[in-house]
C-alpha positions as CSV (number, residue, x, y, z in Angstrom):
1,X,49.4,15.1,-95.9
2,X,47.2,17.7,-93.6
3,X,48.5,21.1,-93.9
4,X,49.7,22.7,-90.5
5,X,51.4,25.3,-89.5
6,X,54.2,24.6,-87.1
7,X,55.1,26.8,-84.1
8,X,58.5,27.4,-85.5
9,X,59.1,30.1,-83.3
10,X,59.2,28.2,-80.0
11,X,60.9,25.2,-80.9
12,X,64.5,26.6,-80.3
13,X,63.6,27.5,-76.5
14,X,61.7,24.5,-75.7
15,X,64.9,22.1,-77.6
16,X,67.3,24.1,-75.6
17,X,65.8,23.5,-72.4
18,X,65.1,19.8,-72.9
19,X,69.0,19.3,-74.1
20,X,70.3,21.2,-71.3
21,X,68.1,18.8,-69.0
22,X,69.7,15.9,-70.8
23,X,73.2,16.6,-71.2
24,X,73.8,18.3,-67.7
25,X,76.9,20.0,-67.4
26,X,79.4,17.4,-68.4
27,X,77.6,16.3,-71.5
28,X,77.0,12.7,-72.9
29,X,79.6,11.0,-70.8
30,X,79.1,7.4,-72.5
31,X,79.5,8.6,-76.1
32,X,82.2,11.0,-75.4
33,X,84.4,7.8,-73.9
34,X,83.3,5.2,-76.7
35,X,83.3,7.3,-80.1
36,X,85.9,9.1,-81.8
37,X,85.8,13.0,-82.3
38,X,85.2,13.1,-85.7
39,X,83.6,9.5,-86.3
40,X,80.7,9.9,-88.6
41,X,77.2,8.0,-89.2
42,X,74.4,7.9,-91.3
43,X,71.2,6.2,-89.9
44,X,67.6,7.1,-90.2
45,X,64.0,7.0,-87.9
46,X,62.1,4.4,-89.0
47,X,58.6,3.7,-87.9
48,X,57.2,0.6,-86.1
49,X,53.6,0.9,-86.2
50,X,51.0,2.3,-87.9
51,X,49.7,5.8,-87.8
52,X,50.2,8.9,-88.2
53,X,53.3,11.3,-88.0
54,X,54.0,14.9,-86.0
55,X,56.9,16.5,-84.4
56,X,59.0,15.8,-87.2
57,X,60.4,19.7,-86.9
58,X,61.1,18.9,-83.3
59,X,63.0,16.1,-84.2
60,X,65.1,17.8,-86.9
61,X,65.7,20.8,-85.0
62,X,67.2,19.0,-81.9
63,X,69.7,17.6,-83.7
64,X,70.1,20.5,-85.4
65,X,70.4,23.0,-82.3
66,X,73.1,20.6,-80.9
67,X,75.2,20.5,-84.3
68,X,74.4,22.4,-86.9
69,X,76.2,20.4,-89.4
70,X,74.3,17.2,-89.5
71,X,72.5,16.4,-92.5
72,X,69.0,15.4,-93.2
73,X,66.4,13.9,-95.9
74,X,63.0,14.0,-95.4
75,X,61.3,10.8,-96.8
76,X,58.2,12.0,-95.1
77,X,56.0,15.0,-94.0
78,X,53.7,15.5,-90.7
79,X,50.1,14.1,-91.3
80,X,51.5,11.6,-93.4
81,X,50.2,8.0,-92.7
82,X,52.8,5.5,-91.8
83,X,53.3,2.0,-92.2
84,X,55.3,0.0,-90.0
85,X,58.7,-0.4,-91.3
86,X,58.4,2.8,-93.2
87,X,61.5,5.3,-92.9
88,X,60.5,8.6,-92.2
89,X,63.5,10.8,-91.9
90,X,67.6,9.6,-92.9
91,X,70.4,11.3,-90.9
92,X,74.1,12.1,-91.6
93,X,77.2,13.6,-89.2
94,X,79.0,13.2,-86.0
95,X,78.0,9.9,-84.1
96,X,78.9,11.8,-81.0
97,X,76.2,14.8,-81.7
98,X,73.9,12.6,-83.2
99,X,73.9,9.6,-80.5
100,X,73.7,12.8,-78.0
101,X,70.5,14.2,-79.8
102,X,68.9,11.5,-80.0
103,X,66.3,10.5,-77.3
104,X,65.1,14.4,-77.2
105,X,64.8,14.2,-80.9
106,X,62.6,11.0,-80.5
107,X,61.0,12.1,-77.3
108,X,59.5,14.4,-79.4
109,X,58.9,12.6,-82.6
110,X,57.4,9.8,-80.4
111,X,55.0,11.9,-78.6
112,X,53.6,14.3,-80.5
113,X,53.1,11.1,-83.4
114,X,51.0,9.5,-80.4
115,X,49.0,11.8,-80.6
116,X,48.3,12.5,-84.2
117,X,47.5,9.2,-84.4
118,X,45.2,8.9,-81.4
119,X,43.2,11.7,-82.9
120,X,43.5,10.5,-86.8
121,X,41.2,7.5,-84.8
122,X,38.8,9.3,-83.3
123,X,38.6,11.3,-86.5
124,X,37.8,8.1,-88.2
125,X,35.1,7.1,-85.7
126,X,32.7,10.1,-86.6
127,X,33.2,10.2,-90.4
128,X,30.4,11.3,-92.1
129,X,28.6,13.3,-89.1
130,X,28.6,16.7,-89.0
131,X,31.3,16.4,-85.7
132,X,34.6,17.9,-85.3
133,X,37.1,16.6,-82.9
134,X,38.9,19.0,-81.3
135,X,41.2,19.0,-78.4
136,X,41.3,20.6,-74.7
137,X,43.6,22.8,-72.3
138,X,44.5,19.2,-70.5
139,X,48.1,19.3,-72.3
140,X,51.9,19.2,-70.6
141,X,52.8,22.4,-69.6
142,X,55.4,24.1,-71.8
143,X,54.6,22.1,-74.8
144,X,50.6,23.0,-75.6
145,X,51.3,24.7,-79.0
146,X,53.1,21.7,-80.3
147,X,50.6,19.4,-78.6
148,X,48.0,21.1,-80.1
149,X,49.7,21.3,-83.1
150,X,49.9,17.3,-83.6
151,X,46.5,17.0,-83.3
152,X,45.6,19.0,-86.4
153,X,48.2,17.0,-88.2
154,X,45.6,14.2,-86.9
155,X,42.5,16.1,-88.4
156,X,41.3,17.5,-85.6
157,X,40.6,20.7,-84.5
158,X,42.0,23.1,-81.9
159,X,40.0,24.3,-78.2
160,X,41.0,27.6,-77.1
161,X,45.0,27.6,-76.2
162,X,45.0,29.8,-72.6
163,X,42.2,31.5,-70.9
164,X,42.9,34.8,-72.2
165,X,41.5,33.8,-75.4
166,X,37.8,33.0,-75.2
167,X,35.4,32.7,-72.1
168,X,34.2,29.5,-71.1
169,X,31.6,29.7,-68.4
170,X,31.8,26.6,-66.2
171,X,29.8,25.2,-63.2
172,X,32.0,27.1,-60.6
173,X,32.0,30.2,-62.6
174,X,28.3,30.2,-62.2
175,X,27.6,29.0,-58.6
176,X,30.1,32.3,-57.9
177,X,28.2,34.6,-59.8
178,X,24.8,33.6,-58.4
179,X,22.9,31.6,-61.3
180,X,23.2,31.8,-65.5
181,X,21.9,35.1,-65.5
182,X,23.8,36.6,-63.0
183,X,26.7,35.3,-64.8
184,X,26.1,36.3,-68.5
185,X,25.6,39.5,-67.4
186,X,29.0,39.7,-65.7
187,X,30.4,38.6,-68.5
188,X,28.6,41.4,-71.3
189,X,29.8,44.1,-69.0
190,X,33.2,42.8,-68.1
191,X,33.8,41.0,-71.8
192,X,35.5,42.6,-75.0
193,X,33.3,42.6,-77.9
194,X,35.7,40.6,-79.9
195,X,35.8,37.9,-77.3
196,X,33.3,34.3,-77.9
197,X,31.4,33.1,-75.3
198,X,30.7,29.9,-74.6
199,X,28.7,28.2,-71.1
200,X,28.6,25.0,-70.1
201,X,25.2,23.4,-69.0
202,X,24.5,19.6,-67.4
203,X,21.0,19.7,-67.9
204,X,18.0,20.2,-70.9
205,X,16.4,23.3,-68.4
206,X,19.9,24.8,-67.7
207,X,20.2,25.0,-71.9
208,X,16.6,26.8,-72.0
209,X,17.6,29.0,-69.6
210,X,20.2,29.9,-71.1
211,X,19.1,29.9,-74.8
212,X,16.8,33.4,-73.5
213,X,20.8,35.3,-74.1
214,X,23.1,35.5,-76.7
215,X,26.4,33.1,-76.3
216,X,28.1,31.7,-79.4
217,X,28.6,28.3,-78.1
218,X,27.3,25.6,-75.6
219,X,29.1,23.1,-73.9
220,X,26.9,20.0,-73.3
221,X,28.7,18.1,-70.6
222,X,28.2,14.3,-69.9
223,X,25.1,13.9,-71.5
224,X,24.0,10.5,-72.8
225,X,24.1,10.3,-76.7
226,X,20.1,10.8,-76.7
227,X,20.0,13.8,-74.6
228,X,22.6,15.6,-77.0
229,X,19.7,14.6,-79.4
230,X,17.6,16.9,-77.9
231,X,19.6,19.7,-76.9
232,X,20.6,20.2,-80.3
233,X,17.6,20.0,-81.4
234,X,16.3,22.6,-78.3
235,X,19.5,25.0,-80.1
236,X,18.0,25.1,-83.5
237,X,21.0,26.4,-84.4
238,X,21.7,29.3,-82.6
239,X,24.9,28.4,-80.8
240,X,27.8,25.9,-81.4
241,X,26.9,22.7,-79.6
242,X,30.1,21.3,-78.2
243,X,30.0,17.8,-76.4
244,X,32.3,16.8,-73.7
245,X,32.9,14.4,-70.6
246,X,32.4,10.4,-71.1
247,X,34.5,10.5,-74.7
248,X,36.2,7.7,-76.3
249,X,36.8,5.4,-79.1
250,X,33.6,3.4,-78.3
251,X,31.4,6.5,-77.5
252,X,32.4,9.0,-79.8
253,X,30.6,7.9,-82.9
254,X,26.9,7.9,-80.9
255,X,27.8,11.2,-79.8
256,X,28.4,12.4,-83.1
257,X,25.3,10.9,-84.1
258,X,23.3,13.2,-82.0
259,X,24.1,16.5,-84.3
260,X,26.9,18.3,-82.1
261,X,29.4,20.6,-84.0
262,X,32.0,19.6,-81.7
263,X,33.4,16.7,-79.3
264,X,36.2,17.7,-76.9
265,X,38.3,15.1,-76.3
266,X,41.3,15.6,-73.2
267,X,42.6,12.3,-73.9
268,X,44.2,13.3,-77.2
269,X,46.7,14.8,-75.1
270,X,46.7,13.7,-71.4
271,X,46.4,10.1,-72.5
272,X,47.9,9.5,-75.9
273,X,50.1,6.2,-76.3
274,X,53.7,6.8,-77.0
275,X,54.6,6.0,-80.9
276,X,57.6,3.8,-81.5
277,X,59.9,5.2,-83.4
278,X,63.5,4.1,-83.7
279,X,67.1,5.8,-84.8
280,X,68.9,3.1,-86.2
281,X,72.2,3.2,-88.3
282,X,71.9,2.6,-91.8
């Protein structure tokens, strides 16, 4: 198991808001007309596939956030490796809240395992490099932290979360501000001192320009496997060299072969496969 730390603190907004887009204003219609008040039900989530788990909080808690008085037992814990078949989490209550629950609980669960797993691969891929994967802004909007979150439980590593929390310098930034120069110096004048800085460059001459300032990282963006080679070796050290653009599962191990600290990856979370998990009664 990968420790984690959850983003408890959001997870009863976000629930709420994705059970109120479910339910609507009548509530589950079909289970209200088929199941008895107080019918009960044990079942449990089992998983068929291999790979790895996240989101199991989620899942709890939307069960839990529509009835407080369903039961749970945790067989497993996020950042475990599954097996298919494997159960990961037994449930017992009211069929009605339960049934209800359900697909936002999985939605969740099934999601945020996607990509745990997804990374857990690319993680794989560039074992015994020196390279981190690590994830990018390219997330759903209103569930980043727990997007984010899943892929540490897959090993990886986390990119900034919002723009308020480090400056990246990208190719537009500096064709407004006139060149690299003119755009670092913005940036010292305008920047706190407890901010990081990182640029983005396309090219070997754009990195020696801009290795002549101080920035704590470089972004090396879609450059072939043996021109990362070089640029990290032009860096000697002096920045993080982060690799991005052209990234996959049949890339990503040359890249890391080149030296980089980091590979940024969007796909973790803009292109993830769905993992199947199923509710089934016991």
């Amino acid at each position: 198991m990968i420790e984690t730390t959850f983003p408890h603190h959001l997870t009863k907004r976000s629930i709420r808001a994705a059970l109120e887009e479910d339910l609507g204003l009548a509530g589950d219609i079909t289970g209200n007309a088929v199941i008895a008040p107080d019918e009960t039900m044990t079942c449990s989530i089992t998983s068929r596939e291999q790979g790895v788990i996240a989101g199991l909080p989620l899942a709890i808690n939307a069960f839990r956030v529509h009835d407080p008085s369903i039961e749970f037992t945790r067989k497993m814990h996020d950042g475990d490796k599954v097996e298919v078949g494997d159960v990961v989490l037994t449930i017992k209550g009211n069929s009605r809240a339960i049934l209800a629950a359900e697909r936002v609980a999985l939605n969740y669960l099934c999601h945020l395992s996607g990509i745990a797993s997804l990374t857990a691969k690319f993680v794989e891929q560039v074992e015994g490099t020196k390279a981190a994967i690590c994830c990018t802004r390219k997330t759903l909007p209103g569930l980043r932290a727990f997007q984010k979150y899943a892929v540490r439980a897959g090993g990886g590593r986390n990119h900034r979360y919002g723009l308020d929390q480090a400056i990246l310098i990208k190719d537009n930034h500096i064709a407004s501000a006139g060149g690299i120069k003119e755009v670092l110096d913005k940036v010292r004048i305008n920047a706190s001192h407890m901010v990081r800085v990182e640029i983005e460059v396309d090219t070997l001459e754009q990195l020696q320009e801009v290795l002549n300032y101080k920035v704590d990282a470089v972004l090396l963006d879609n450059m072939s496997p043996d021109t990362l080679k070089k640029a990290v070796a032009l860096v000697e050290g002096r920045a993080i060299c982060e690799a991005s653009g052209g990234v996959n599962l049949q890339t990503v191990k040359r890249i890391a072969q080149s030296g980089v600290n980091l590979i940024s990856v969007g796909a973790l979370t803009h292109s993830a496969p769905v993992f199947d998990f199923g509710l089934d009664e016991a």
